[in-house]
N, C-alpha and C positions, 0 to 999 in steps of 0.2 A: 321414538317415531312421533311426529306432531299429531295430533289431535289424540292421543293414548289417554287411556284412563289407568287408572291406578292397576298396575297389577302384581302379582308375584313374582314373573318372571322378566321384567326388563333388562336388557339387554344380550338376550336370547335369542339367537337368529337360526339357529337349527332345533328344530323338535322333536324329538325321537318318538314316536306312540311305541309300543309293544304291548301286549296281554298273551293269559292264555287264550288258545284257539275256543271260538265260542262267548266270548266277554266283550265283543264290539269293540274293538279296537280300531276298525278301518271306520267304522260309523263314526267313533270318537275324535280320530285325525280329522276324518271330513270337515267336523261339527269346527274343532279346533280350527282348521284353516279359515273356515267362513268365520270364525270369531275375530282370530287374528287380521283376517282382511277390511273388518268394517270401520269405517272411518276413514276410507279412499286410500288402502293399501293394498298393496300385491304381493299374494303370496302362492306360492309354490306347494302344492300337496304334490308327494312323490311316493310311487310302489315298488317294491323292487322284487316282489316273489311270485310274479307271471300270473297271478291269481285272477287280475281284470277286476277287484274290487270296487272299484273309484268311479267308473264308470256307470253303471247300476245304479251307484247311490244317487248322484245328480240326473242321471236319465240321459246321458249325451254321449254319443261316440269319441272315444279315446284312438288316433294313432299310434300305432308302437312309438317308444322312442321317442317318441315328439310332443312338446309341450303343449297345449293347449287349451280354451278357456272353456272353463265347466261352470264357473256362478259369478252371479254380483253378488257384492256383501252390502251388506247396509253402509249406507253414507256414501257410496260408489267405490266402495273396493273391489279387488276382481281376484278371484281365485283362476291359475291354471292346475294342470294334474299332467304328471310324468308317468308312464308306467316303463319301469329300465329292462330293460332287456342286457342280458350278460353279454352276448354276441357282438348286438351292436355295439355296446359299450369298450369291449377290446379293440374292435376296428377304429372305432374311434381312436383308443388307446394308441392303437399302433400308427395310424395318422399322422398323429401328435405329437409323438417320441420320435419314431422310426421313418417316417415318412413313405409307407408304403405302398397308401391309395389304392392302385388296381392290384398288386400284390395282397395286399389283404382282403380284397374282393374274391382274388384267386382263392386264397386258403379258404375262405368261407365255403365255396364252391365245393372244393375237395374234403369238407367237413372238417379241415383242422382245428378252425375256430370252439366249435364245438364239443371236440377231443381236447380240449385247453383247458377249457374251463368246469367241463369234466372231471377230470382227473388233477386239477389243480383248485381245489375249492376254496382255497386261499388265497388267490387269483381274484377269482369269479368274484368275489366277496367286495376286494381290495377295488374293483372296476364299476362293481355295483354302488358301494359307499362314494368313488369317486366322482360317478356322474352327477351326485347330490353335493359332493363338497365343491365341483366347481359351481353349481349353481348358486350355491349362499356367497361364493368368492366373486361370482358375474359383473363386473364394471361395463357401461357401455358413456363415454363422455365423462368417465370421474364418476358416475354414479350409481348406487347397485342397483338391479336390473330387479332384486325381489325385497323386499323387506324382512321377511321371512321364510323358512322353509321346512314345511313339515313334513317327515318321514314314518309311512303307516311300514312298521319295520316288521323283522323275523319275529315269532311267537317268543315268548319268555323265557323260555326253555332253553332257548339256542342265540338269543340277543349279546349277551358279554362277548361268544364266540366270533357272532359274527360285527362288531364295532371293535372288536380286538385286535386291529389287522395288520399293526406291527408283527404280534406274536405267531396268526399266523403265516407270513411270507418269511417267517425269519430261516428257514429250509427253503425258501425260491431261491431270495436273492438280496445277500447282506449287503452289496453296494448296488451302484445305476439306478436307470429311469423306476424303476418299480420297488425298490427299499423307496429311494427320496420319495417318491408320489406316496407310498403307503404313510412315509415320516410327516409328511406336510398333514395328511389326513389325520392322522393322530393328534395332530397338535391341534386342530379345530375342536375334535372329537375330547378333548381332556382340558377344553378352555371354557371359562365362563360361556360365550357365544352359545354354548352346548345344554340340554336338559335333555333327558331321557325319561318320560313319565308312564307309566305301569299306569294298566287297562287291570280291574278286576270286578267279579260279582260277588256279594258275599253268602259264598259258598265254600266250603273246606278246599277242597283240593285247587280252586283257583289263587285263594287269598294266600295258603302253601306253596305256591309255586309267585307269587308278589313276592315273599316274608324271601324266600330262595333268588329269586333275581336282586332284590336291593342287594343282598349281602352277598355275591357275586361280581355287583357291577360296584362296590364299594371296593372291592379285592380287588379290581381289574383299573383301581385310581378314572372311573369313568362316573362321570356326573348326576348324580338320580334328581332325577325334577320330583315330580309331584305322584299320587294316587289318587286315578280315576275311579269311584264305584260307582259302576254301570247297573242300570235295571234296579235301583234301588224303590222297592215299594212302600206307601206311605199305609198306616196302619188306617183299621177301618173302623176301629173301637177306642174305644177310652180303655186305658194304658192298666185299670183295673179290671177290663171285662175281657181285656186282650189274656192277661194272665190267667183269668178263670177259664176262657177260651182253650186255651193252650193245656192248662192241666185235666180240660174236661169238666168243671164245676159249673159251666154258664147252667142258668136254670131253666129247663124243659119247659117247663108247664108255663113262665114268666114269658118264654120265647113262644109258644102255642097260642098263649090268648093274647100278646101283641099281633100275631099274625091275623087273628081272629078278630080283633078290633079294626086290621086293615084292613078287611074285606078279601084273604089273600089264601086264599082255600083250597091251593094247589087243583090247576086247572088243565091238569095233563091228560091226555085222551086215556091214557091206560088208567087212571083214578078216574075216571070218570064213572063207575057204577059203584064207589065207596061212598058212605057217609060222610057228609062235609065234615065232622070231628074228626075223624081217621084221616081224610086228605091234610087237613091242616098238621093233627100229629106227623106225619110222613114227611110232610114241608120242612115243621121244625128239626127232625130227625136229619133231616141234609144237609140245614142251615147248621147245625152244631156241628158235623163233621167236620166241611169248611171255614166254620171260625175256629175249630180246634188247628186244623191245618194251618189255617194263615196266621194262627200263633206261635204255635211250633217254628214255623217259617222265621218269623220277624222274631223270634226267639234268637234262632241261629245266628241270626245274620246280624244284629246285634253281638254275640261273641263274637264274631268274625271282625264286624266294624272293628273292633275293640281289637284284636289284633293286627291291624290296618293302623290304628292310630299310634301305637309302640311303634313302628317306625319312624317316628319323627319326622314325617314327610309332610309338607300342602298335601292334603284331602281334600278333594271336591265329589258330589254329587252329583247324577244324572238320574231323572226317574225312568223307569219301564212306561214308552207310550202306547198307548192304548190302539193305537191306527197301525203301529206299524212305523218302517223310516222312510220318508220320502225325500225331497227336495224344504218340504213345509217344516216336516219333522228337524231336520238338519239345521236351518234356520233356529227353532225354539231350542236348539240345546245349546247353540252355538250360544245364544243370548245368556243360558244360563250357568256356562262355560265363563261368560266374560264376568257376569256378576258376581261370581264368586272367587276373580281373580287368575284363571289358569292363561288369560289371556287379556 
């Protein structure tokens, strides 16, 4: 795309986010589209698990089903956002193939629609994925309609199954309109064009369930892009006091009379009838707990990095912000999303 700066993923027009639930995964797609978009491109952030996610994060009302603009990106790019809906998606489906129109108005009517994709969750999936694959295929005059498209996807857990969508219609329907639609999707879904990049925190049972999605979506001949660590906290000590921190060795009485030097005498209403030396001990006594903690912390999570990085995947970082996610927030990750390549 003209004006791109170097990235990792060139020539990647579908993005798959995934995490586990709780790892920021839809804030991370967000960030990703607003990254992808700057520099006067258009892209596509898509949802497809009824959640309303997308909407929240930029602050703007979303239509079902219908595309629409949620931000500018730097340099006058423009982000829209899809939220899919199964339903519509089949009507659509049937439109398309079948030519049904007011017939599949009707079934909707009579809840068939909804009996369909029920009980055929291989279906549901195969309609879901399709609404996204026509969108990165959208020609209007010879020229695609988005640059890219990002999909804030199923949790980690259930991602292989549901990009898998040969495997599962292969009990619908081995020939016609819905084998070929699922065949076409597959081959976008197994082509360079394609990355699937994992959302994690480094915490055991998220980076466990990363370590379990690559080597799933590895098996399933599907394309793993890159690992995102989300909420990563920057240490607040030097890397010697962190570890004395952490084992409990930081020194008491060293920590009490810096406190004492700052004027910092613990000024809490209920210490209020203590002797300024006991409030200040008291102070230090809280302060050790929490640098013990946020070393143990940054302990962990360092092992964890470190199993993140035996994947042989792009790594990129995001920190934990302090305000919270806004529109503002979205913006500064995006930026540092791009600087370190993911986009």
């Amino acid at each position: 795309m003209p004006g791109r700066h170097d990235s990792d993923w060139d020539g990647v027009r579908l993005h798959v986010v995934t995490g586990k639930g709780g790892t920021g995964k839809t804030t991370i797609a967000a960030a990703l589209a607003v990254a992808l978009a700057t520099g006067g491109h258009r892209v596509l952030l898509a949802e497809v698990e009824g959640r309303a996610g997308i909407a929240p994060l930029f602050g703007v009302p979303l239509a079902p089903h219908a595309e629409g603009h949620v931000a500018v990106a730097p340099g006058g790019g423009e982000v829209l956002a899809l939220s899919v809906e199964p339903e519509a998606a089949l009507l659509e489906y049937l439109e398309l193939f079948y030519r049904l129109g007011r017939a599949g108005r009707a079934l909707e009517r009579l809840g068939a629609i909804d009996f369909v994709t029920t009980v055929a969750p291989g279906l549901r999936d195969v309609l879901l994925i399709g609404k996204v694959y026509e969108a990165v295929r959208r020609r209007v005059d010879g020229r695609r309609v988005y640059d890219a498209v990002v999909l804030d996807a199923p949790p980690t857990g259930r991602i292989t199954r549901f990009l898998n969508v040969n495997r599962e219609v292969a009990g619908l329907a081995r020939v016609g309109p819905i084998h070929h639609h699922a065949s076409s999707i597959m081959q976008l879904l197994r082509s360079p064009e394609t990355a699937v990049h994992l959302v994690t925190v480094l915490e055991e049972m998220p980076v466990q369930e990363t370590v379990d999605g690559v080597g799933e979506l590895r098996a399933a001949g599907l394309p793993v892009g890159g690992v995102v660590v989300n909420l990563v906290r920057d240490p607040v000590l030097a890397a010697a006091e962190l570890d004395a921190a952490a084992d409990g060795l930081l020194d008491r009485e060293a920590v009490a009379a810096g406190l004492e030097t700052a004027g910092l005498g613990g000024r809490r209403v209920e210490d209020a009838g203590l002797p300024a030396r006991v409030r200040v001990q008291t102070l230090a006594d809280g302060l050790l707990v929490e640098a013990a903690e946020h070393g143990v912390r940054l302990r962990l999570g360092d092992r964890q990095f470190r199993r993140v990085e035996e994947l042989g995947r792009p790594t990129y970082q995001v920190p934990a912000l302090p305000c919270g996610i806004d529109l503002g927030a979205l913006y500064e990750l995006a930026e540092r999303l791009r600087d370190q390549g993911l986009a």
